[in-house]
C-alpha positions in Angstrom: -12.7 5.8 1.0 -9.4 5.1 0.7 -6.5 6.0 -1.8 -3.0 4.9 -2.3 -0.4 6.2 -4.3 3.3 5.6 -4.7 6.0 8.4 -3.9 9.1 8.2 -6.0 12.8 8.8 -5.4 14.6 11.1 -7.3 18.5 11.8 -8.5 20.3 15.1 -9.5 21.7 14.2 -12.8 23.3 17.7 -12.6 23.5 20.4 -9.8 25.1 23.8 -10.3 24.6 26.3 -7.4 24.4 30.0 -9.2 24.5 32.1 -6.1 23.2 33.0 -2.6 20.3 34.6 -2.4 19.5 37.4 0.4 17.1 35.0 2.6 20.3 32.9 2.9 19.5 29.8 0.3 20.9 29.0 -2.6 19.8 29.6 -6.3 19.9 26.5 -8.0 19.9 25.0 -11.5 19.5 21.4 -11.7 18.2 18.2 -13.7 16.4 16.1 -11.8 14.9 12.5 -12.2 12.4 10.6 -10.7 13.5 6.8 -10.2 11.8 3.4 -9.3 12.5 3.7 -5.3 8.9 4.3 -3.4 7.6 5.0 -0.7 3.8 3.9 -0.5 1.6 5.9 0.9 -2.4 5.4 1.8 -4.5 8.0 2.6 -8.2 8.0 3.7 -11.2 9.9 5.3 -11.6 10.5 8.8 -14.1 12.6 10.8 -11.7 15.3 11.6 -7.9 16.3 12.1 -4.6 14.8 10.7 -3.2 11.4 11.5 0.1 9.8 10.8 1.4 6.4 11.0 4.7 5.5 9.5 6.5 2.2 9.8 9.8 3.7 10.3 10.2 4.7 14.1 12.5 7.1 13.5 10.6 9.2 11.3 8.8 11.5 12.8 4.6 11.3 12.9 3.7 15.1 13.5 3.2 18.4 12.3 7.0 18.4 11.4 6.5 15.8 8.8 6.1 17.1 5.3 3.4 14.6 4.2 1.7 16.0 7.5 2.1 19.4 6.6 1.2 19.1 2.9 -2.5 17.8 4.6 -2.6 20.5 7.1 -2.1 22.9 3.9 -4.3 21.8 1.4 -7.4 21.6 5.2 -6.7 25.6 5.5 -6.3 27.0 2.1 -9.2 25.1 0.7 -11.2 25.4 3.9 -11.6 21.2 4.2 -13.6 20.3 7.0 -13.4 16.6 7.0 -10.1 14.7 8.4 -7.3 12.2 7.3 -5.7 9.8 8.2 -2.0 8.6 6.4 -0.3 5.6 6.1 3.4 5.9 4.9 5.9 3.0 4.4 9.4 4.1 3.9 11.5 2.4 1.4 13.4 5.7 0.3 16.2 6.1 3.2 16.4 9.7 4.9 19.2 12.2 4.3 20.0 10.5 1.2 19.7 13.2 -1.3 16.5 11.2 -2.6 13.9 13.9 -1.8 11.8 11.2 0.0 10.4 14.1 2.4 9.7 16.3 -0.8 8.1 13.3 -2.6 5.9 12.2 0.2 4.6 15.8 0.4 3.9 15.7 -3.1 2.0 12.5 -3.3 0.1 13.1 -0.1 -1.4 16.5 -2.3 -2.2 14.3 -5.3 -4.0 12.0 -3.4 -6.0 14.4 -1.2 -6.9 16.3 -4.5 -9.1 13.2 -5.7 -10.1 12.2 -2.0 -11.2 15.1 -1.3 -12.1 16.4 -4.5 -10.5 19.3 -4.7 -10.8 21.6 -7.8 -7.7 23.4 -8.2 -5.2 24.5 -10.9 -1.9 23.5 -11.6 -0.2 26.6 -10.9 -2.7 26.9 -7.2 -1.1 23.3 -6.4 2.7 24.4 -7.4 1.9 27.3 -4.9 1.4 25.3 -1.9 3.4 23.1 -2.8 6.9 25.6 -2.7 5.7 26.5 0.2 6.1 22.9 1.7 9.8 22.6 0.3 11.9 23.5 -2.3 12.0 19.7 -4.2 8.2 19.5 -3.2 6.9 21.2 -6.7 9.6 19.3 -9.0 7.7 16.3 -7.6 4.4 16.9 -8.5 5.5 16.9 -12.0 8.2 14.4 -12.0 9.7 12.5 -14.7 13.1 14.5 -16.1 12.6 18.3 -15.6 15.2 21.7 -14.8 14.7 22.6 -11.4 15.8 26.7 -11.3 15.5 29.3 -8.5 15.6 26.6 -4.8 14.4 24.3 -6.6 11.1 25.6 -6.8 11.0 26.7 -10.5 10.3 24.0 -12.6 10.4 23.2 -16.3 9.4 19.7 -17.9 11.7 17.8 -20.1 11.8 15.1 -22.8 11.9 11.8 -20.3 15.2 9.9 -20.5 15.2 6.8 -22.0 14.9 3.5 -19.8 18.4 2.8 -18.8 19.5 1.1 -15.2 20.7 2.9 -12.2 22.6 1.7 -9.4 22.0 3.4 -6.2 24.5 3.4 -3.7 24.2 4.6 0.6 26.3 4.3 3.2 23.4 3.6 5.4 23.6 7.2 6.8 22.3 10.3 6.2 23.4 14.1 5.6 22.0 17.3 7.0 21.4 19.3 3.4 22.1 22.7 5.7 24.8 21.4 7.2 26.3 20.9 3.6 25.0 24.7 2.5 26.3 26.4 5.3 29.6 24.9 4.2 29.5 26.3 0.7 32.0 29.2 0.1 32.4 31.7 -3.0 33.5 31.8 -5.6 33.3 28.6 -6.8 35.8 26.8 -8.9 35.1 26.5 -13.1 31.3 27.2 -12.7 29.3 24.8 -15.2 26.5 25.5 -17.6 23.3 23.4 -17.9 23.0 23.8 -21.7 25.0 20.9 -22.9 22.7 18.0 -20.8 19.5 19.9 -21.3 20.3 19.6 -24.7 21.2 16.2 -25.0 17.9 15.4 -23.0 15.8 17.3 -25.2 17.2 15.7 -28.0 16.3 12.1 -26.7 20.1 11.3 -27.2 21.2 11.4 -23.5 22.9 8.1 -22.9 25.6 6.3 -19.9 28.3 7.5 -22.0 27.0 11.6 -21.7 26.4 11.0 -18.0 29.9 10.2 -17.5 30.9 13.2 -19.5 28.3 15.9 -18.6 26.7 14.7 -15.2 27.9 17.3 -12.2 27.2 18.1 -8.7 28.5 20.7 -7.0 27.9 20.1 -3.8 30.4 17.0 -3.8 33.0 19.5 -3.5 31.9 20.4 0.3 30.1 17.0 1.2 33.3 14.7 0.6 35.7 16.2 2.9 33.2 16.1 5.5 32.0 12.4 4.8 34.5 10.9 3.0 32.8 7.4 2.9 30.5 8.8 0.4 33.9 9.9 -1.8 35.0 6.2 -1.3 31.9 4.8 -2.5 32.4 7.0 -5.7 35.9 6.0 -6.1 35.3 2.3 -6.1 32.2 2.5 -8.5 35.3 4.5 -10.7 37.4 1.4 -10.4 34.2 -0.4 -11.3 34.5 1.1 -14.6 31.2 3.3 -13.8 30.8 7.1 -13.8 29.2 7.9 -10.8 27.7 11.1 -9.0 26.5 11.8 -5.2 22.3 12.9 -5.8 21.3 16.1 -4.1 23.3 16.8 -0.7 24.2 12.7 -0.1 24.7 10.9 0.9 23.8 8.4 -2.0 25.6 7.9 -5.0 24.3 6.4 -8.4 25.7 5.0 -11.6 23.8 4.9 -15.1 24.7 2.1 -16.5 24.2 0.5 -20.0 22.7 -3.3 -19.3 21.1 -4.8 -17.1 24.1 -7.3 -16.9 26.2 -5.0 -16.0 24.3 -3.9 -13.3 24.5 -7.2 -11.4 27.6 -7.3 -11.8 28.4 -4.5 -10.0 25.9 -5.1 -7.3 27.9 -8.2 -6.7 31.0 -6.3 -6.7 29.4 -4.1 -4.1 28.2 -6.7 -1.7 31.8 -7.0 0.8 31.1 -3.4 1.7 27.6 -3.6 3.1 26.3 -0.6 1.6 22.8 -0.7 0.5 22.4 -0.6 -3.1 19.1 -0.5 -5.2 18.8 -1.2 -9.0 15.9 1.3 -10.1 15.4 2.9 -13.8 13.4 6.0 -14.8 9.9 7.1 -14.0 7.3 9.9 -15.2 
C-alpha cells in the first residue's frame, strides 16, 4: 500500500522573540502560514526498518532527517512492527525559513497514521511531534495559527483570505542557531501580537495590514550577517511591496493585492537570478 501526501511551506507573518529560556532557546510568539510550496512525499509498507530516498543529493537520507525520525518515532512509541519505506521530492529549498524539515516531519506522521492505522489522539500526535522540532506541531495543524512557547504551542486561527505571495531566495541557506546565538538583550521597542491576531480573527487582514503590522525580529541579527537577504528586501521596497524575511531566512516574501501585480514583480525580479515562487494560502 502506498500513500502520498503533500508537505507545505510556511511563512512568519509575524515573529517576536519574548525571552531566553534556561535550556538556551528562545520563547517565541508568532503567526505562521502555510503556503502553496510542497514537497511531495510517498510513503509505503515494507517488511521491516526505515528507508529514505530523496531526490535532492544534498539532503541527507538517515536517521538525521526529520521525516526519518518522525518514522522511527511513531515504530517505538506505538510499538509498529512492520517497516517503511519514503519517497521525498524537495521543492521547498533548505535554510530558507520555510520549515520544509518541520513540514516533512509532519506529513510523514499523517501519512503513517492511515498506513499504519494508528489510533491516536490529537494531543498523543502534538506530543511526538514537539519532540521532532519546534515548527513540527504548527504543521500538523497548518493553515494560519499563533505559534507560542519554541514554537511548540499552537493555537488555530481564522485562515487568511486567498491573496498572492511572492517568495523570494537568494539561492542559499541560513543556519537558524547560527542566527539565535546572535540574538542579544534587550531588545529594541518589543512588539505585541494583538493587533494582527486581531485583524486575522476578524477575517479583515489584508496587503495593506501586512505592510503595517507584519514583523520579524530576527531580521535585526540576520541582515548584517547576510546582507543579500536585506537587499532583496530593499528592492521589493522600491518595488512598491512591503516585504518580510520568514523564520530565520533566508527568504523573503511580499503579500500582494493581484495577481497582476504579482507578475509584474516577478519580471522585475528576473536580472537578479534569485529564485522566486508565486504561492497563496493553504489549510
Amino acid at each position: 500500500m502506498k500513500i502520498k501526501i503533500q508537505a507545505p511551506a510556511k511563512i512568519n507573518l509575524y515573529l517576536e522573540i519574548i525571552g531566553k529560556r534556561p535550556d538556551g532557546y528562545h520563547n517565541l510568539e508568532s503567526v505562521m502560514q502555510t503556503v502553496s510550496l510542497f514537497d511531495d512525499i510517498t510513503v509505503e509498507d515494507i517488511s521491516s526498518g526505515i528507508i529514505l530516498e530523496c531526490d535532492n543529493a544534498n539532503i541527507p537520507s538517515d536517521s538525521s532527517n526529520l521525516a526519518y525520525k518522525a518514522a522511527l518515532s511513531l515504530q517505538k512509541h506505538f510499538d509498529i512492527q512492520k517497516g517503511v519505506k519514503i519517497t521525498l521530492k524537495k521543492e521547498i529549498p533548505t535554510g530558507a525559513g520555510l520549515g520544509g524539515g518541520s513540514s516533512d516531519a509532519a506529513a510523514v506522521i499523517k501519512a503513517l497514521v492511515k498506513l499504519w492505522g494508528i489510533k491516536a489522539s490529537k494531543p498523543e500526535l502534538e506530543s511526538i511531534a514537539a519532540g521532532l522540532g519546534a515548527d513540527v506541531p504548527f504543521f500538523l495543524t497548518g493553515g494560519t495559527a499563533v505559534c507560542k512557547g519554541i514554537g511548540e504551542i499552537v493555537f488555530p486561527l481564522a485562515n487568511i483570505r486567498k491573496m498572492p505571495i511572492i517568495l523570494v531566495n537568494p539561492g542559499f541557506g541560513v543556519s537558524t542557531p547560527s542566527v539565535y546565538r546572535n540574538v542579544e538583550f534587550p531588545l529594541t521597542k518589543p512588539r505585541k501580537i494583538r493587533i494582527i491576531e486581531r485583524l486575522i480573527c476578524g477575517g479583515s487582514f489584508n496587503k495593506n495590514d501586512a505592510s503595517k503590522y507584519c514583523f520579524n525580529r530576527l531580521e535585526e541579527f540576520v541582515f548584517p550577517a547576510y546582507p543579500e537577504i536585506a537587499k532583496i528586501k530593499s528592492i521589493m521596497a522600491d518595488l512598491g511591496c512591503a516585504s518580510l524575511m520568514s523564520g530565520s531566512g533566508a527568504t523573503v516574501f511580499c503579500i500582494l493585492g493581484s495577481e497582476s501585480q504579482s507578475e509584474t514583480i516577478k519580471s522585475k525580479l528576473r536580472e537578479y537570478h534569485w529564485n522566486t515562487w508565486t504561492v497563496y494560502p493553504v489549510k
